[in-house]
N, C-alpha and C positions, 0 to 999 in steps of 0.2 A: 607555476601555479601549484600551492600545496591542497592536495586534498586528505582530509580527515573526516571520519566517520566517529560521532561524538555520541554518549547516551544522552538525552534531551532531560532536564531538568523542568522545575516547574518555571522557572524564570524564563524559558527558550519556547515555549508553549505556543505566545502569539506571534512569533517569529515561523515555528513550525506551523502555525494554523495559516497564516499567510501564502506559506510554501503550497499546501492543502490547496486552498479557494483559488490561488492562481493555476497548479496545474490541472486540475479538475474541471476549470471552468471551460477546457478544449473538449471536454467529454460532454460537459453540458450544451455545449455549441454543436458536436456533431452529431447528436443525439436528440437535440429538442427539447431536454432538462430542463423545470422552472420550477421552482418553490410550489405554485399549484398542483403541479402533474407528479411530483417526487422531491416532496417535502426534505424526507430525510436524505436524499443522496450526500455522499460525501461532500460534495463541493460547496454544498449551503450548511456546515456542520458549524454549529456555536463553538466559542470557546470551552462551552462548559465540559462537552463532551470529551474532550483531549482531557479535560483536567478531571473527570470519574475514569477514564482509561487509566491514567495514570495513576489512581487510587487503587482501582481493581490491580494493578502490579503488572500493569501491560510492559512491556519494552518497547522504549522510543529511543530514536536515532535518527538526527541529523546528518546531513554530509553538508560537507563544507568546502569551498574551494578557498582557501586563506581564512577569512572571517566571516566570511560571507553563505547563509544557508541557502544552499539550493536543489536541498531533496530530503526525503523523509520517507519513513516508516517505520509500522510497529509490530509486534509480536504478541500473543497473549496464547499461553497454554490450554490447551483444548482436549487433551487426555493426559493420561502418560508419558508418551513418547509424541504426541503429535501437538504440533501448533497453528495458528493461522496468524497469517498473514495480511494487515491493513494498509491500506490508505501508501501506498507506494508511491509514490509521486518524485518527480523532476520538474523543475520549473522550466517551460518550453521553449527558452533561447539554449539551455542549455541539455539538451537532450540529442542524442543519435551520438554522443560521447566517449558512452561506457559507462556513465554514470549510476542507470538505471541497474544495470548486469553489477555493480563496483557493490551498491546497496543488497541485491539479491544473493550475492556471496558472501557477503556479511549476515543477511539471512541466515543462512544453512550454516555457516559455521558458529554463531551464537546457539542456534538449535543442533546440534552436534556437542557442543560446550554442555548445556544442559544433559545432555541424555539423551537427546531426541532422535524420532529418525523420519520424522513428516512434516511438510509444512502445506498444509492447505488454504485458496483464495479462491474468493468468489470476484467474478465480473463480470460485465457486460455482454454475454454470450455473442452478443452482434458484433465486438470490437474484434475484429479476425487481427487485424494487426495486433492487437495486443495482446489473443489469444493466441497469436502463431510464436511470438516473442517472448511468453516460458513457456513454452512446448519446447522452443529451441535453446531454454535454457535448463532445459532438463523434466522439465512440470509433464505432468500428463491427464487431460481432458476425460473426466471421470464421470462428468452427468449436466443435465441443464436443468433444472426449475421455471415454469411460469407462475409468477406471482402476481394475482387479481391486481394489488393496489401499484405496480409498477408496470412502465409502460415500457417494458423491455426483458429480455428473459434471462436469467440470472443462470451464469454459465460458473461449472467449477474443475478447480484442477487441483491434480497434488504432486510436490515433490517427496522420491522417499529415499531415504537414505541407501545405497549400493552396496 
């Protein structure tokens, strides 16, 4: 199986939006997520919004395993030196891989490429497994937020350059 890590084009968009809604909707499921209670979370996101990220001059990237996409995320400059981190997803047959850690390396080193030396992401404060899984890839648990209109408390972390 070859895998490649590709920048997303606008043609690869509902491919990667796909990628998106399928793995997200395991966060909606363990969580209780419905277009009522949390309209905007990632996993109910339109097309449209992929395609003003990509306006704005976000960085998108696919991973591929031959032709086939099965994981995504993007990048958008947030200072000088510091970026954040969106929408990371693996699609969930094929996760516990390497997959997820293959794209987060690709992370740091396109923000390294640039100049950078932080990448920050916001999540699910409640998801410890996914919070525990960039803490143990380097990230570090920097503050939480309760937000009125979300039924969950928006937890953040940052990687910084060594």
């Amino acid at each position: 199986m070859k895998i490649s890590i590709i920048k997303v084009t606008k043609d690869n968009l509902p491919e990667c939006l796909d990628v998106i809604h399928q793995s997200f909707a395991t966060v909606t499921d363990e969580f209780g997520l419905t277009k009522e209670n949390c309209p905007k979370h990632t996993s109910f996101i339109p097309l449209s919004y992929l395609e003003t990220q990509m306006k704005w001059g976000w960085l998108m990237f696919g991973l591929y395993t031959d032709k086939r996409i099965i994981g995504y995320m993007s990048l958008s400059k947030e200072a000088d030196k510091a970026y954040e981190l969106h929408n990371l997803a693996i699609l969930p047959e094929f996760r516990h891989n390497g997959f997820g850690k293959q794209l987060l390396d690709h992370a740091k080193e396109t923000v390294r490429s640039l100049g950078g030396s932080k990448i920050k992401i916001g999540i699910i404060e409640e998801s410890t497994v996914l919070k525990n899984w960039y803490i143990t890839n380097g990230f570090e648990h920097v503050g939480t937020k309760k937000f009125d209109h979300l039924p969950f408390t928006s937890g953040y972390l940052e990687w910084k350059e060594v």
